[in-house]
C-alpha positions as CSV (number, residue, x, y, z in Angstrom):
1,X,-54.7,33.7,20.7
2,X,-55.8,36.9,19.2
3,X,-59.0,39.3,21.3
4,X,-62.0,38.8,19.7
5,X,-63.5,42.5,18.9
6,X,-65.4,43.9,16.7
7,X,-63.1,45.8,13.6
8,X,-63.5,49.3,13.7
9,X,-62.0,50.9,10.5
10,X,-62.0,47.4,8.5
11,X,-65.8,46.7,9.3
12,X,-66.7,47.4,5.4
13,X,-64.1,46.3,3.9
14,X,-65.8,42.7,2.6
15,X,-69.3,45.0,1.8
16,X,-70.3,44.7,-1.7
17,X,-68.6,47.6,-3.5
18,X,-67.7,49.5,-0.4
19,X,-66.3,52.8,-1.8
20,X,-69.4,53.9,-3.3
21,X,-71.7,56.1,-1.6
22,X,-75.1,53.9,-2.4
23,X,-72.7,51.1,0.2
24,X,-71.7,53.7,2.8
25,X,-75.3,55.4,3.4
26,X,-76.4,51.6,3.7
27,X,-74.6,51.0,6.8
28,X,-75.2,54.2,8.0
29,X,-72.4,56.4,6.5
30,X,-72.5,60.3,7.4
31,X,-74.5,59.8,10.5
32,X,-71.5,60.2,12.7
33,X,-71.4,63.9,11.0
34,X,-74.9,64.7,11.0
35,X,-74.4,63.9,15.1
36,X,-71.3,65.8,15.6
37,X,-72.8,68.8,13.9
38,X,-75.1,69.0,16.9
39,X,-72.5,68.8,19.3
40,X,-70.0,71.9,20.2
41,X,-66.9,71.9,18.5
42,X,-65.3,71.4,21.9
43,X,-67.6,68.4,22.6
44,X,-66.1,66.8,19.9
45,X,-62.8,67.3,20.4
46,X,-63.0,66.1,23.9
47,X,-64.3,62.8,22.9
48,X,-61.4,62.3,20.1
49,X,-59.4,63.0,23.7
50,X,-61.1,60.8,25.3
51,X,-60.2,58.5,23.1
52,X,-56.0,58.9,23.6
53,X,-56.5,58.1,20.0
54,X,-52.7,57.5,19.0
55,X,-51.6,58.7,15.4
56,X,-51.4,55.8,12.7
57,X,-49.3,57.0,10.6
58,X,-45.9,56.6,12.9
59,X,-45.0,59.3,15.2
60,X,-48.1,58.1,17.7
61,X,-48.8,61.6,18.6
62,X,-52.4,62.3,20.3
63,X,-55.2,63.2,17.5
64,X,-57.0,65.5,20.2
65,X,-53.7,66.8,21.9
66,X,-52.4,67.8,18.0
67,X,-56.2,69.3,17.7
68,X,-55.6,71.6,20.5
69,X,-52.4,72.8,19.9
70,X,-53.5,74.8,16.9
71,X,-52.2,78.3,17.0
72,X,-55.4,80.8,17.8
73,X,-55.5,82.2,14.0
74,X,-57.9,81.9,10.7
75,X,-58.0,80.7,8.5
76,X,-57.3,77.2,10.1
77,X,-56.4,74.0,7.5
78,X,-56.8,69.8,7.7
79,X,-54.3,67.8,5.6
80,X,-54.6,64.6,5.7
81,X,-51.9,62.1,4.8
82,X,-52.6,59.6,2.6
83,X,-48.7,59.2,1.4
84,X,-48.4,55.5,2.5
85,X,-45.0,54.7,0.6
86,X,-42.6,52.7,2.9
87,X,-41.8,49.2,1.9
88,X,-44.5,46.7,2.8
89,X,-46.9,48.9,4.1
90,X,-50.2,49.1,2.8
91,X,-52.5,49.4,5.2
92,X,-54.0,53.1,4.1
93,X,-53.4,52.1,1.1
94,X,-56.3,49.2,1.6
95,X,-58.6,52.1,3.5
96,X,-58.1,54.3,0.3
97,X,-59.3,51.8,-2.5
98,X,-62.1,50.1,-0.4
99,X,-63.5,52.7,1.8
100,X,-63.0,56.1,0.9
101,X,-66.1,57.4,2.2
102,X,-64.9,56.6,5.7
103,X,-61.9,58.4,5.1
104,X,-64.2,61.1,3.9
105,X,-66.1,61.4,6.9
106,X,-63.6,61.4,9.3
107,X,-61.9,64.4,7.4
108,X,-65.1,66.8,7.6
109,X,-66.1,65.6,11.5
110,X,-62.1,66.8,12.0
111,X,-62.8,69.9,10.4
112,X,-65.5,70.8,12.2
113,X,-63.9,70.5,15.3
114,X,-60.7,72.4,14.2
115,X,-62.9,75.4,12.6
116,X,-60.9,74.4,9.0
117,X,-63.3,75.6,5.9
118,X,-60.9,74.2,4.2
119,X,-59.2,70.8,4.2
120,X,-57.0,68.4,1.7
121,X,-56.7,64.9,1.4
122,X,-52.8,63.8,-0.2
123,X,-53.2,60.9,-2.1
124,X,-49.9,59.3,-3.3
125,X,-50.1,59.4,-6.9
126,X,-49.0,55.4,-7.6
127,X,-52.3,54.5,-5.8
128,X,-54.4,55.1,-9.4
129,X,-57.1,52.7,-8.2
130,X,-57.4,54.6,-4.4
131,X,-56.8,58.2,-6.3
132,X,-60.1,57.6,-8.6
133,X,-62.3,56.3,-6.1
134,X,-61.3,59.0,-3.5
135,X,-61.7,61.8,-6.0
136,X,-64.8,60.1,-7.2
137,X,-66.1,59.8,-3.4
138,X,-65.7,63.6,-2.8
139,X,-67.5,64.1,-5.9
140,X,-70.6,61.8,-4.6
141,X,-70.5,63.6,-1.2
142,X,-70.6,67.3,-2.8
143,X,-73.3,66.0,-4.4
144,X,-75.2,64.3,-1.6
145,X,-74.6,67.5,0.4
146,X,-72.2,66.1,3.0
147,X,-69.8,68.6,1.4
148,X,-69.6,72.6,0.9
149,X,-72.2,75.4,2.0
150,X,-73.9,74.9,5.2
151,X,-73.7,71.2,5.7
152,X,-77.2,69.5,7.3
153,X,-78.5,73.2,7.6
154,X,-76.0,73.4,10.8
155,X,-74.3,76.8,9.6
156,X,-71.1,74.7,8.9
157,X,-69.6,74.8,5.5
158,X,-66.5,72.8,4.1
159,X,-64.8,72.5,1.0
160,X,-62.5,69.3,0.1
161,X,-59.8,69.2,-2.2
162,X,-58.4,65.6,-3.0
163,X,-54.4,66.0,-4.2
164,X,-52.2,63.8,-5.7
165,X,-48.5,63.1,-4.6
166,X,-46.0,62.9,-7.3
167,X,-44.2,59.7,-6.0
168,X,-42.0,61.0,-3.8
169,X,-41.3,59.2,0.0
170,X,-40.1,62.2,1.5
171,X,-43.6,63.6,1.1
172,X,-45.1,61.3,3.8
173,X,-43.1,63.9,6.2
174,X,-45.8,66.4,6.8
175,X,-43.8,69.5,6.8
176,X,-42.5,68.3,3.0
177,X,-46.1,67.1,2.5
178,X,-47.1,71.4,3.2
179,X,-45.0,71.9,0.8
180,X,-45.7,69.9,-1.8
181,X,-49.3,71.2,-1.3
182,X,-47.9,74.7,-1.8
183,X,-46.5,73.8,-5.4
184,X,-43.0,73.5,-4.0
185,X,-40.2,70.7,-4.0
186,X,-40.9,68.4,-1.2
187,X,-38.2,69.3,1.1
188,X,-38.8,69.1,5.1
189,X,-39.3,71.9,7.0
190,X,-37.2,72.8,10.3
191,X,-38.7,72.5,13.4
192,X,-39.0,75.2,15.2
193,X,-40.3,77.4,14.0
194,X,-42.5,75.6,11.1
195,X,-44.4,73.1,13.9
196,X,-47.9,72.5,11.4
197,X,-50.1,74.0,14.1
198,X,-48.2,77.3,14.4
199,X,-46.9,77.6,10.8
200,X,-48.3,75.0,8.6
201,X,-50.0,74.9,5.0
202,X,-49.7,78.6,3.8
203,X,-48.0,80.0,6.7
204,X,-51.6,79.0,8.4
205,X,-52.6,76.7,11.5
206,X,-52.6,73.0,10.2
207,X,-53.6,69.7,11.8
208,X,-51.9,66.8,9.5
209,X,-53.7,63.8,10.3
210,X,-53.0,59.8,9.2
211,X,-55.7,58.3,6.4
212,X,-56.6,55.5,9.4
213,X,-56.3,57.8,11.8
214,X,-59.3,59.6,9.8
215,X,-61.0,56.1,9.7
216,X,-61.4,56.2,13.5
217,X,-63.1,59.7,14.2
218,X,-67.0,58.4,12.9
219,X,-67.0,55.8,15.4
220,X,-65.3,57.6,18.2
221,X,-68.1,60.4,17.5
222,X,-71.1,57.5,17.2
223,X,-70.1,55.4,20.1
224,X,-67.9,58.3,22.4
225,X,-64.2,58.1,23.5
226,X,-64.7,56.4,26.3
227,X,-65.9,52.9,24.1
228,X,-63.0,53.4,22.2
229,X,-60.3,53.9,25.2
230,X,-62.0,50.7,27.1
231,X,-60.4,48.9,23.9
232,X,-56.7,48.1,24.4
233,X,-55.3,49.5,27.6
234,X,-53.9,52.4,29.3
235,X,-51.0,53.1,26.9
236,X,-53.0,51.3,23.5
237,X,-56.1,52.5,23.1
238,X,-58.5,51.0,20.5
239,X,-57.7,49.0,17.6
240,X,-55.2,49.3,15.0
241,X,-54.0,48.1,11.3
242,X,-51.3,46.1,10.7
243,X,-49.3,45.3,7.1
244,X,-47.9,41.8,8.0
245,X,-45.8,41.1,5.1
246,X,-42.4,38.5,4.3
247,X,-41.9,35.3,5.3
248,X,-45.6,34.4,6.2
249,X,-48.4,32.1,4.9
250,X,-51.4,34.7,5.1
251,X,-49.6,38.4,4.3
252,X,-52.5,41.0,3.9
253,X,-53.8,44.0,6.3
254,X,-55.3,43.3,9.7
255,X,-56.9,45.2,12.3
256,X,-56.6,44.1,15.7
257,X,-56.8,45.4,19.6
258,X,-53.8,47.1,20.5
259,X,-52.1,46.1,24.2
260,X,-53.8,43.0,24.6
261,X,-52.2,41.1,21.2
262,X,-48.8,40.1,20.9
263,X,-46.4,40.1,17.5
264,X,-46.7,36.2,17.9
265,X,-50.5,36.7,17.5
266,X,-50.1,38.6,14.2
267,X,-47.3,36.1,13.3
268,X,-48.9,33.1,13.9
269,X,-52.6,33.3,14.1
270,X,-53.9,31.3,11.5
271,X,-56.8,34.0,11.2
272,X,-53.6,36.7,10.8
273,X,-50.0,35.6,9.4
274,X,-51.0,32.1,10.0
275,X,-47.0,31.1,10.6
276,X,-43.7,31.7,9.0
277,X,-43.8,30.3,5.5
278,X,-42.8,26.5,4.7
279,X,-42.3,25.3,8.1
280,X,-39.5,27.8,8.3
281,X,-38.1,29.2,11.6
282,X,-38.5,32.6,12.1
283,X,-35.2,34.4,12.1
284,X,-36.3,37.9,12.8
285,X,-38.7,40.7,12.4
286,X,-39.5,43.6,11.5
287,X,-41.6,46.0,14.1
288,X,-42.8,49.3,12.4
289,X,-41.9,49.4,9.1
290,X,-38.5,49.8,7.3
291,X,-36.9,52.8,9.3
292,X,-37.3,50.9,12.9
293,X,-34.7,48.6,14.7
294,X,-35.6,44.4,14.2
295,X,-36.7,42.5,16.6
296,X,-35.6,38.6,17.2
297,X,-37.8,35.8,17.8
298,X,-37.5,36.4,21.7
299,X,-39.6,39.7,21.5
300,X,-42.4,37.9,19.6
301,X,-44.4,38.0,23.0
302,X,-44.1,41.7,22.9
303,X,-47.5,43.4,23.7
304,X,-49.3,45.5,20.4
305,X,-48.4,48.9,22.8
306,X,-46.2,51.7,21.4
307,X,-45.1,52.7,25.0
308,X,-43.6,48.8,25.6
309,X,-42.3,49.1,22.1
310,X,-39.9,52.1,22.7
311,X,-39.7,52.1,25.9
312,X,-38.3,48.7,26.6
313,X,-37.8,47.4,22.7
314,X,-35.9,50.1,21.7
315,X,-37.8,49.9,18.4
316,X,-41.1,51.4,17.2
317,X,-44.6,50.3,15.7
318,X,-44.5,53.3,13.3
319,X,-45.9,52.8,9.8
320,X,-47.7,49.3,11.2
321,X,-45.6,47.1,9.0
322,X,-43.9,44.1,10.3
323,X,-41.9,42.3,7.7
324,X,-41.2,38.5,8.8
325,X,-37.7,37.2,7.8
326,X,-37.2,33.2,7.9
327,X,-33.9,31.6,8.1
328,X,-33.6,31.3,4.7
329,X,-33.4,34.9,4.4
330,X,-30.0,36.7,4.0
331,X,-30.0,39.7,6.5
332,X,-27.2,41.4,4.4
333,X,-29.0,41.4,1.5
334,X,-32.5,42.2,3.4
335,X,-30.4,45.5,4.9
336,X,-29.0,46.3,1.8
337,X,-32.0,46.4,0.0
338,X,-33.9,49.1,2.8
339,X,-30.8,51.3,2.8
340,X,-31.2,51.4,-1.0
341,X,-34.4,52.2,-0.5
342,X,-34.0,55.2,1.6
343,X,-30.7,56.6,-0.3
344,X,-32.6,56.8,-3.4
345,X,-35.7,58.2,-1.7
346,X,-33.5,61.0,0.4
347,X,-34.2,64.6,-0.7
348,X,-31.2,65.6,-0.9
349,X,-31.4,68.6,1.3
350,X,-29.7,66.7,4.3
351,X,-25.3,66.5,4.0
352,X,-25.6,63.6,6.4
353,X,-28.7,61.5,5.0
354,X,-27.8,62.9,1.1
355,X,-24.3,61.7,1.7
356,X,-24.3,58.9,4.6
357,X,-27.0,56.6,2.6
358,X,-24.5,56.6,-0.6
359,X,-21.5,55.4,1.1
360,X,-24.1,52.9,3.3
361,X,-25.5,51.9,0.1
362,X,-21.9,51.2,-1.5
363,X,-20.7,49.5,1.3
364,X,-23.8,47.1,1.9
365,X,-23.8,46.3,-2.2
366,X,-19.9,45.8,-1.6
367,X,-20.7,43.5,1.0
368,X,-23.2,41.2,-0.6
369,X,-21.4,41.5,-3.9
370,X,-18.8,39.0,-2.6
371,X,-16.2,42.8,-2.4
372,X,-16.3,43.0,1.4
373,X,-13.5,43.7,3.9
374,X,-13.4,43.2,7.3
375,X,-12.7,46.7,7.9
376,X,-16.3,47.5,6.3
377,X,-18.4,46.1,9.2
378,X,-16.8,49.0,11.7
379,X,-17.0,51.5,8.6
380,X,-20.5,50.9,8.3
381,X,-21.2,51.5,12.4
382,X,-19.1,54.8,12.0
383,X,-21.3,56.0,9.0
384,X,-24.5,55.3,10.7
385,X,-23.0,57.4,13.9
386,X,-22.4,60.5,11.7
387,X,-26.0,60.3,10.3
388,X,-27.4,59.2,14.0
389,X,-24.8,59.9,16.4
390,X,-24.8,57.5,19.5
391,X,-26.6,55.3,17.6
392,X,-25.9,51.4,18.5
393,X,-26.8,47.8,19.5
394,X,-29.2,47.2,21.5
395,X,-31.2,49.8,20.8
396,X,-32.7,52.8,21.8
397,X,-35.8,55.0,21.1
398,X,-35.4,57.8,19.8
399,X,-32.5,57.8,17.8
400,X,-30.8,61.4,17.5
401,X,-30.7,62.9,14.7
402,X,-28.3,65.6,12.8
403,X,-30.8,66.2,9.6
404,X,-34.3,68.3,9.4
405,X,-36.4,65.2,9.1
406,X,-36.6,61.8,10.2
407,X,-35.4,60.4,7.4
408,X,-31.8,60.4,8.0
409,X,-32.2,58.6,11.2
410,X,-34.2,56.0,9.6
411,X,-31.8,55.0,7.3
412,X,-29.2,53.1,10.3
413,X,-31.8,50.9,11.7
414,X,-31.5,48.0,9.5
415,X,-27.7,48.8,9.3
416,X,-27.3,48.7,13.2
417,X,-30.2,46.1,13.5
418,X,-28.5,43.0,11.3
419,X,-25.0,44.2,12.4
420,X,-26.0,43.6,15.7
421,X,-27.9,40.4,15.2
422,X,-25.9,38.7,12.8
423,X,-22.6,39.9,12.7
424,X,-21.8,36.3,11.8
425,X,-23.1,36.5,8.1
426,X,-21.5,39.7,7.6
427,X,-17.6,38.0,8.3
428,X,-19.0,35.1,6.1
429,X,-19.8,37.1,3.1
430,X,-16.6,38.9,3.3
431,X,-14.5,35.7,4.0
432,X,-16.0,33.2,1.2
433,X,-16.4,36.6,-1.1
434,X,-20.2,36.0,-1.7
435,X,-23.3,35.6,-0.4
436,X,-23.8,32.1,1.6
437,X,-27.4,32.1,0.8
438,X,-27.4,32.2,-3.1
């Protein structure tokens, strides 16, 4: 059964009209910025470290270790990432509509302790609902004074610039997110050189920071890092979102402690998924969003940990999407359908991601069409190895990669993943020319 705590960046979420600034200063809003103002800059910082507050938005890189990697330079810049655009995951997405203000706070308590007088918050331009009540949350707080010259008389002055994406999934990579920013064609930078907090927005220092991510930083300043890294364990610190979407009788966002919950507790909880839909039996699942490896029912027990995840899954929590598939569910079809996905969202730049997710694409759509061979099952694995060489079943994290971003490698996983699983419905489709499940 699920840990009973407290929810730290979904505590508003049910508040009567929570993205307005009348709501937030209610409960209290801006006070976690009024304190840090009084602290040091370093102060602050070493409580976000304290913390081993993990990235939400998929790579699960230290906030505070990213924080004090930035290059020694001025002028300094925050970007946060509000670019949510993988399938089923909606998590920031939820944090943008409802609470902005949070969002808001978080960003300017970050820049304050990264020295950035000036910072941006990407929205993705399909969120129209999240992109007016940000921009119209920004707009309350320069007004309220929480924003611009000499915030709370403490010296420290900010500006805040909400932008809006243009659609694209390649921007959630924060290098093509800089560049996007810049007025430029989304298209990754490589790394080396261009690391964000040597060369980032501008040619500047640049911290690119997750929406929840932001979320977390007023608590973690009210209540210290150590509160925060008693939640969870070791390796999971605090409390994180969750997009549980497919198959299940309850799909929505949930926030619950990391390490200590289980993917059977988000699957099954009837305060969470509440169960696989219809009485069905859960085939298999999706761990981190649409560019990690599935999991089958035997890793439901799996512990809510990144570390355990990797390490000893092979997979990844990443975008905090896990998409329930039931055996009704055609894993073909369910493959084919991600792989489209990513083919039509590659930029292009990339031979082996431009070119590998077509001929994927055409082979999957061959596949399920009822046009399969036998010989396309060992085409597809040799495809996949080109884009992510070494790449098989079981699993391993990380995949290796041959393109600038990790978009190519992202694109094999559900390839590899139902291959592996259910090689069985593959030989079916191409031996009765069809799909068996309709």
């Amino acid at each position: 059964m699920t840990t009973e705590v407290a929810p730290i960046v979904t505590r508003r979420l049910a508040a009567q009209e929570p993205w307005t600034l009348q709501s937030y200063l209610s409960d209290g809003g801006y006070g976690a910025l009024r304190k840090a103002l009084t602290m040091p800059r370093q102060e602050v910082m070493a409580e976000v470290d304290r913390a081993n507050l993990l990235g939400r938005g998929g790579a699960g890189f230290p906030a505070g270790r990213k924080w004090s990697m930035l290059r020694k330079a001025e002028p300094v810049y925050l970007v946060v990432n509000g670019d949510e655009s993988e399938p089923a995951t909606f998590k920031d997405h939820l944090l943008i509509e409802r609470d902005p203000h949070q969002i808001v706070e978080g960003t300017l308590i970050t820049a304050y302790a990264i020295g950035a007088a000036q910072a941006f918050i990407y929205v993705r331009g399909e969120f129209a609902l999240g992109l007016e009540r940000m921009i119209q949350a920004v707009e309350d707080a320069y007004r309220h004074g929480v924003i611009g010259a000499n915030i709370f008389g403490s010296g420290f002055s900010v500006d805040l610039v909400v932008h809006p994406g243009a659609g694209a999934y390649i921007c959630g990579d924060e290098t093509a997110l800089l560049e996007s920013l810049e007025g430029k064609r989304g298209f990754p930078r490589i790394k080396p050189p261009y690391y964000p907090a040597a060369i980032g927005l501008y040619g500047a220092p640049t911290v690119v920071n997750n929406v929840e991510t932001m979320s977390n930083i007023p608590w973690i300043v009210l209540n210290g890092g150590d509160a925060f890294a008693a939640l969870g364990t070791e390796t999971a610190t605090g409390t994180r979102m969750f997009a549980v979407a497919g198959r299940v009788n309850r799909p929505g966002a949930y926030e619950v402690e990391l390490g200590k919950n289980t993917f059977r507790d988000l699957v099954y909880d009837p305060r969470l998924g509440g169960g696989v839909r219809d009485g069905r039996e859960l085939k298999a699942f999706v761990p981190g969003g649409a560019s990690s490896f599935w999991f089958g029912p035997e890793r439901l027990d799996f512990p809510l940990d990144e570390s355990k995840v990797k390490g000893e899954g092979g997979s990844m929590m990443g975008s905090g999407s896990v998409i329930v598939l039931d055996d009704t569910t055609c894993a073909v079809r369910a493959a084919w359908r991600l792989v489209r996905f990513f083919h039509k969202e590659s930029c292009g730049q990339c031979t082996p991601c431009r070119e590998g997710s077509g001929w994927l694409e055409k082979i999957m759509r061959r596949i399920e069409s009822g046009y399969g061979r036998a010989q396309d099952l060992d085409l597809l694995m040799d495809v996949c190895d080109n884009i992510s060489p070494g790449v098989s079943w079981p699993s391993r994290w990380p995949p290796n990669m041959t393109t600038i971003c990790p978009l190519g490698p992202s694109i094999p996983p559900p390839v590899v993943s139902s291959l592996g699983m259910f090689r069985d419905e593959y030989l079916v489709h191409v031996k009765e020319g069809g799909c068996p499940f309709g």
